[in-house]
C-alpha positions in Angstrom: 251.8 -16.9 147.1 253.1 -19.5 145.4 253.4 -21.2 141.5 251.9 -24.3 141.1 252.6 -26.0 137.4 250.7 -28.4 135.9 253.0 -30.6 133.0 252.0 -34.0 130.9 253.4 -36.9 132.2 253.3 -38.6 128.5 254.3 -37.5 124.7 251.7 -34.9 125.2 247.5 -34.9 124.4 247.3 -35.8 128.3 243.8 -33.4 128.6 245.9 -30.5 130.3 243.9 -27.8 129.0 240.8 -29.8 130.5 242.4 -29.7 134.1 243.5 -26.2 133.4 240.1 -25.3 133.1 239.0 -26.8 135.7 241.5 -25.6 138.3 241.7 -22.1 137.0 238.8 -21.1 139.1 240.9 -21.0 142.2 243.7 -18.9 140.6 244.4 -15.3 139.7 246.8 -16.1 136.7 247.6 -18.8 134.4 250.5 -18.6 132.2 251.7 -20.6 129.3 255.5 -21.3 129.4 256.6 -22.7 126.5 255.3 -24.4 123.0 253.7 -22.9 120.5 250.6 -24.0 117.7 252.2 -27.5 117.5 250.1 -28.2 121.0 246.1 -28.2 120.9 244.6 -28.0 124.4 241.3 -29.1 124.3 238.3 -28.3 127.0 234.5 -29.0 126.9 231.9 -27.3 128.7 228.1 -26.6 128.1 227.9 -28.9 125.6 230.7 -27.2 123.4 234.4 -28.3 122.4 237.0 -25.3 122.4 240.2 -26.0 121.3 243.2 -23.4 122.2 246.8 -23.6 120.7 248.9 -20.5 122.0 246.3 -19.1 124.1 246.2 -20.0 127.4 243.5 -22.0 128.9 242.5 -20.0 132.0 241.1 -17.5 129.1 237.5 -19.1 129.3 237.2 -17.4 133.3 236.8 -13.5 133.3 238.5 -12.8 136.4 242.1 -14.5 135.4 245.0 -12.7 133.9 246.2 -15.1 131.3 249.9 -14.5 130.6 252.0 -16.1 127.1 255.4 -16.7 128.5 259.0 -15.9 127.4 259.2 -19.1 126.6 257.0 -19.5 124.0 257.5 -19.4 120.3 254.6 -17.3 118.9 252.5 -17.2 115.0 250.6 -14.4 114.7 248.3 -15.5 111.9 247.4 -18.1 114.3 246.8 -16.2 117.3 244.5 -13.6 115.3 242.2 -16.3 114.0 242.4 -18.5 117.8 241.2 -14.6 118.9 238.8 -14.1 116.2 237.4 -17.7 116.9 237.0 -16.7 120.6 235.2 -13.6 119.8 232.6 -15.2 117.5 231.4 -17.4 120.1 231.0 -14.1 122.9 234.6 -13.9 124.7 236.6 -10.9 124.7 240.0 -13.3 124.4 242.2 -9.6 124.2 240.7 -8.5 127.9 243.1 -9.9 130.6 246.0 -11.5 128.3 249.5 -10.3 128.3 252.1 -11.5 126.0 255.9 -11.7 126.6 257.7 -9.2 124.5 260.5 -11.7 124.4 258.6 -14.5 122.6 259.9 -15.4 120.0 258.2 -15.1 116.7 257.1 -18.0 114.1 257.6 -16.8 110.5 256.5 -17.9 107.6 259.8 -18.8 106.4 260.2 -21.0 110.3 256.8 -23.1 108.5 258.4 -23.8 104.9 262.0 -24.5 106.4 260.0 -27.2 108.7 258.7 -28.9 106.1 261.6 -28.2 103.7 263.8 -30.1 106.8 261.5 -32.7 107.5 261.0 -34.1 103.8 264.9 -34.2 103.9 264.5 -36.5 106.4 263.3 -39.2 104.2 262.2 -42.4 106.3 264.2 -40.8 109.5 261.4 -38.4 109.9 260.5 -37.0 113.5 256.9 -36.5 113.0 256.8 -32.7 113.0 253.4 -30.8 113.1 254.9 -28.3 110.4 254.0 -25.5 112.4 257.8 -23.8 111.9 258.3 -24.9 115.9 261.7 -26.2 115.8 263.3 -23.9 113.4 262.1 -21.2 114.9 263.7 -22.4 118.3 266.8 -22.7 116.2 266.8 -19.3 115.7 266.0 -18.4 119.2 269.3 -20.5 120.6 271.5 -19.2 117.6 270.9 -15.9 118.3 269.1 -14.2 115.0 265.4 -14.9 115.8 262.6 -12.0 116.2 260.5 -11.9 119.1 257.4 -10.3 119.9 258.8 -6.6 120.9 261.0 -6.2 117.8 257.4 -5.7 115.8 257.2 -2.2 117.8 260.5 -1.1 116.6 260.7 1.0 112.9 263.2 -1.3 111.5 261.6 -4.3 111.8 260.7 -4.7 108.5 264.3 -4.7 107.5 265.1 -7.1 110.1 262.4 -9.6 108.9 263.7 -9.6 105.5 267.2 -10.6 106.6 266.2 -13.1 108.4 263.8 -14.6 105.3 266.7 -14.3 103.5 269.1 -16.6 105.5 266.2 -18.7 105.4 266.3 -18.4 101.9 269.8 -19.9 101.4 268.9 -22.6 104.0 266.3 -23.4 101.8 268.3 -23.2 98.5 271.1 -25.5 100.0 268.4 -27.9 99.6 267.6 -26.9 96.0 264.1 -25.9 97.4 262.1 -22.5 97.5 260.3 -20.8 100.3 257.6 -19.7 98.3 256.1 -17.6 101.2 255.0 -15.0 99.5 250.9 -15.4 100.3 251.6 -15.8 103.7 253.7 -13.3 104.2 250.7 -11.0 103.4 248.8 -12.5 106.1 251.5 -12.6 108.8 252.1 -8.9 108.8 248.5 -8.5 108.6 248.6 -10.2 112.0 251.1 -8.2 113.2 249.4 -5.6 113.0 246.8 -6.1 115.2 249.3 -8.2 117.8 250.8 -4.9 118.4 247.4 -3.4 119.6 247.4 -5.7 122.7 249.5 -6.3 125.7 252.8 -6.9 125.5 254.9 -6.6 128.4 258.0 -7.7 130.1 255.7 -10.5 131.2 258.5 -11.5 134.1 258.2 -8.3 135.9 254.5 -8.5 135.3 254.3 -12.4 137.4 257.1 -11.4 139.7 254.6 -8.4 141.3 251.8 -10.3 141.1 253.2 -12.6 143.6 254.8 -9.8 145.6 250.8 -9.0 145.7 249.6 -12.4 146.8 248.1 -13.6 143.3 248.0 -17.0 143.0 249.7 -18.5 139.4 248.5 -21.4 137.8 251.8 -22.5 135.0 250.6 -24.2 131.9 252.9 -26.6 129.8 252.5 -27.5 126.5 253.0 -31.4 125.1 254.5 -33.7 127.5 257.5 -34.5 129.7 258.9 -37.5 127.5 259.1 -34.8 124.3 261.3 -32.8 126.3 264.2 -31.6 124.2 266.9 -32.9 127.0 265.0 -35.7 128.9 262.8 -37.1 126.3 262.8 -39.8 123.6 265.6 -37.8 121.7 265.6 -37.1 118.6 261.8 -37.5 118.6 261.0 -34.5 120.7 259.6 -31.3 120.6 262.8 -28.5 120.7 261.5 -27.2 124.2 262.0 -27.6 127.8 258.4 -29.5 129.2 259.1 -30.4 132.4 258.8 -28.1 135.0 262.0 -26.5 134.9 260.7 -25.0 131.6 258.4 -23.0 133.7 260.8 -20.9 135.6 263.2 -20.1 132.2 259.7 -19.7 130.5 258.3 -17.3 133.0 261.0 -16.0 134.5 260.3 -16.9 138.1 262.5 -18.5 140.6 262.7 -22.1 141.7 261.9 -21.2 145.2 258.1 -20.0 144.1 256.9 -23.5 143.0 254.5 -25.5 145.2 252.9 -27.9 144.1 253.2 -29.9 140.5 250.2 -31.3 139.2 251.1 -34.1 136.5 248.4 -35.1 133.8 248.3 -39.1 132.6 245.9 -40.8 130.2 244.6 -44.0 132.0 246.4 -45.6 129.2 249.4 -44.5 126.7 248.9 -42.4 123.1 252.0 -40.8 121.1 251.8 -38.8 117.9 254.2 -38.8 115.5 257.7 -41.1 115.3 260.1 -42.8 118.1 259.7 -45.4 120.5 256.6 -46.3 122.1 257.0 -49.8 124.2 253.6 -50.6 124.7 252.1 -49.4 121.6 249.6 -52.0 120.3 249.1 -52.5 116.3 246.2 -55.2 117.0 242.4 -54.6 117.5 242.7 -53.4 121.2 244.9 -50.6 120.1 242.1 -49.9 117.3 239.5 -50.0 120.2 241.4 -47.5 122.4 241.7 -44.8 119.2 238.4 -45.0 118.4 236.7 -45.2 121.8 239.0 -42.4 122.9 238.5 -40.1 120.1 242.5 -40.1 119.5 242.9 -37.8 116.7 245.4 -34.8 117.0 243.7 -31.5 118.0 246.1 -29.3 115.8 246.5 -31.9 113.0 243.5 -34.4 113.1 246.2 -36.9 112.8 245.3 -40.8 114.8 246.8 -41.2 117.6 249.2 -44.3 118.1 247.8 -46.4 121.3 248.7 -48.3 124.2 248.5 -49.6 127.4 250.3 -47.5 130.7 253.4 -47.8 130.8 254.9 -47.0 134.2 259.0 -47.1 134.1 258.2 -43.7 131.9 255.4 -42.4 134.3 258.2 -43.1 136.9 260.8 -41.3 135.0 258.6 -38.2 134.6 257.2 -38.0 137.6 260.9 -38.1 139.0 261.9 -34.9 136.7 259.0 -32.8 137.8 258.5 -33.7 141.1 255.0 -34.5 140.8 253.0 -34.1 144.1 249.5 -34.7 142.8 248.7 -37.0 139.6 245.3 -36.3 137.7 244.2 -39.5 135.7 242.2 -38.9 132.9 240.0 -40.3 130.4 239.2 -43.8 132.9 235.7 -43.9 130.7 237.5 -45.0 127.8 238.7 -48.2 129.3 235.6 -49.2 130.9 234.7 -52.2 127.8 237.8 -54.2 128.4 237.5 -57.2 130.5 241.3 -56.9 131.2 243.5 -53.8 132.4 247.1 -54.3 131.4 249.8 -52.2 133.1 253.7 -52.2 131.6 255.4 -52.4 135.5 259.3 -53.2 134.0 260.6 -53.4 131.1 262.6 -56.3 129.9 266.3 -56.1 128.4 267.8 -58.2 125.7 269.5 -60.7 128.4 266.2 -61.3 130.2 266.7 -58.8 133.1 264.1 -56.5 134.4 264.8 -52.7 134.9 262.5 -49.9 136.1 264.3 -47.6 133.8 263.9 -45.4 130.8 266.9 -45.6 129.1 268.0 -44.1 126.1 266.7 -44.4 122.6 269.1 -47.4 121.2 268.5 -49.5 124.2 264.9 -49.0 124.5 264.0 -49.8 121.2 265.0 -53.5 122.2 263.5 -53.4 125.1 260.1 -55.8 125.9 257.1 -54.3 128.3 256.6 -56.5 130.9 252.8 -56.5 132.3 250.7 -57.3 135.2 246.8 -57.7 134.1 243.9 -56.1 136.1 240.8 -56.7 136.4 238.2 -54.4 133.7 235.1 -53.0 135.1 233.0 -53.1 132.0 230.0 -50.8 133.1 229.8 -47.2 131.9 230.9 -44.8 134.0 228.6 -42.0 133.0 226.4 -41.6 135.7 229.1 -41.3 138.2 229.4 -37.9 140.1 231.3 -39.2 143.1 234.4 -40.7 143.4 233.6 -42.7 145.6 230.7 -44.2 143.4 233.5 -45.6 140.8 233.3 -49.0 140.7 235.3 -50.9 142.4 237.9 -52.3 139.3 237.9 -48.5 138.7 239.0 -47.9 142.2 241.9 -51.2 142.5 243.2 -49.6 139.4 243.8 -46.3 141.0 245.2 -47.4 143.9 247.5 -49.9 142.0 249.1 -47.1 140.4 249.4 -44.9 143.4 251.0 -47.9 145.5 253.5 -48.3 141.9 254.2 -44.3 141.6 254.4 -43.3 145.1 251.9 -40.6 143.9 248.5 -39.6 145.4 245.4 -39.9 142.1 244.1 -36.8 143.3 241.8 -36.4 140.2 240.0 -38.9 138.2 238.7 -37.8 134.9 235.6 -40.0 132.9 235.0 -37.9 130.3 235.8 -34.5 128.2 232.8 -32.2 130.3 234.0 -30.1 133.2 231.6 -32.1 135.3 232.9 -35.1 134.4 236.4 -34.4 136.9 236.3 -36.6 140.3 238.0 -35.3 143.4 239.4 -38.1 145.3 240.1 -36.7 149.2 
């Protein structure tokens, strides 16, 4: 059987872990490739908001194997209390999960170098989440980090401490102090109790279960224009998003991906710095954050907001080879009187281009918009998709005659029940 992969088409906060969950039902596996704590996935059902960071989303369905890639980086202290939080509300989160031995760990030296880094930055900042992601990355390409299987071996202790310690003089080159030593408590606390649970050579684990048939749902973290070589460089996340990240992340071949589902807001959020060229600063923006709730899910922070902005939906689609695209949260434009869509973008010299280009040239570059009809009714009583109205249904098909994409899923609101299927 094959592997299907569902990626963000956006800077991330697409609803992912919504569609995860509600696609997981069909599946044997679902495995997270890469990321780490710096991406919340978010899903509601029964009335009740869960929020997972490093676990993956297919953990909510008993009869799933959930698998944390290779390609993850991995905090323990996180992942016991994301367990621990899963447990107190009546789910065994430890039953069917399986955890790359060759993920690599987040220390708590990764966290304070982070912020140690970013606060160097001064006004350059990238808008990290803090959570130790890219240094610990750092350490994974340069050779000297620790992954998950080096916690089973005697000398690890030894090993941690020379790492902390090149940390340390990373640190002190920037006449600043770890000062780690509370957390350090707590992170081999952790430890302790991540070596109680599965973990496996998670590539020979996928590889037989689709030698057996299984069906293996891939889950990607943030979103295809953070990628660390295709997106909005240097204010990505330091991990492959797109779907290539799911084979190095997994450790399956190309030739066992099917289809690519690719998650888009019905509009346009970032968090954090870089360019954004449809971002709107004005009372519309305002009325997008608060109607869609656009707060971060790891770090509460608001949400920058705008309109859709297709050259990048183009650009990511084109990466990933998107085959179906799942639109989500539709209900939260349903009070404007006027949809805007970005179709081209407009250079310095007044031509149009469908392009993304790189970071210096779109910076100057103008969004150039069509306007739409709004539908201004509520969408909450809708259980069809074929009951949308009909605004609703002229915006869809707008963007699947601009993408070249089939909307195979229309999402109105954060409840499993609230997912259309469009034949």
């Amino acid at each position: 059987m094959p592997v299907d992969v569902l990626v963000g088409l956006q800077w991330g906060d697409e609803g992912k872990g919504k569609i995860v969950d509600v696609l997981a039902p069909t599946y044997d596996v679902v495995a997270r490739f890469q990321g780490g704590p710096n991406a919340g996935h978010t899903l509601t059902f029964n009335g009740t908001k869960h929020v997972l960071h490093q676990v993956p989303s297919g953990i909510f369905h008993s009869h799933i194997i959930n698998v944390v890639g290779n390609g993850v980086v991995l905090d323990p202290a996180v992942f016991r209390e994301e367990l621990r939080k899963l447990t107190a509300r009546g789910i065994d989160g430890t039953a069917n999960l399986y955890i790359s031995r060759k993920a690599q760990l987040i220390l708590p030296s990764h966290r304070a170098l982070d912020r140690i880094w970013e606060e160097a930055r001064g006004g350059d900042r990238i808008g990290s989440t803090l959570k130790g992601i890219g240094p610990t990355y750092q350490d994974k390409v340069g050779r000297t980090g620790l992954r998950v299987g080096d916690t089973l071996h005697a000398n690890f202790r030894e090993r941690y401490q020379q790492t902390v310690e090149r940390h340390r003089q990373l640190a002190n080159f920037h006449q600043r102090e770890l000062d780690i030593e509370a957390e350090e408590a707590i992170f081999f606390e952790a430890v302790e109790e991540l070596r109680q649970l599965r973990l496996v050579d998670t590539e020979y684990l996928l590889n037989d279960l689709l030698s057996q048939g299984k069906r293996i749902l891939a889950e990607g973290a943030q979103g295809s224009l953070l990628d660390i070589d295709f997106g909005t460089y240097p204010y990505v996340t330091s991990s492959s998003t797109i779907v290539a990240g799911a084979c190095t992340g997994l450790g399956i071949a190309p030739k066992h991906i099917d289809k690519v589902y690719g998650i888009s807001k019905a509009y346009c959020t970032r968090v954090g710095s870089g360019p954004f060229p449809t971002e709107l600063h004005d009372e519309v923006g305002e009325k997008i954050r608060q109607a869609g709730r656009e707060f971060g899910s790891t770090t509460g922070r608001p949400r920058r907001c705008g309109w859709i902005d297709l050259p990048a939906l183009r650009y990511a689609i084109m990466l990933n080879g998107v085959t179906e695209l799942h639109l989500m949260k539709a209900d939260v434009l349903s009070d404007f009187a006027e949809i805007r869509v970005c179709t081209h973008y407009k250079r310095a010299d007044g031509s149009l281009t469908e392009q993304l280009p790189d970071l210096g040239e779109l910076e100057q570059l103008e969004p150039e918009y069509v306007s739409l009809p709004g539908w201004q009714v509520s969408l909450d009583d809708v259980s069809q998709a074929h009951e949308l109205p009909a605004a609703v249904q002229g915006y869809v098909q707008f963007l699947e005659q601009q993408l070249q994409v089939p909307v195979s899923i229309v999402s109105i609101g954060p409840d499993r029940t609230s997912t259309l299927h469009r034949s």
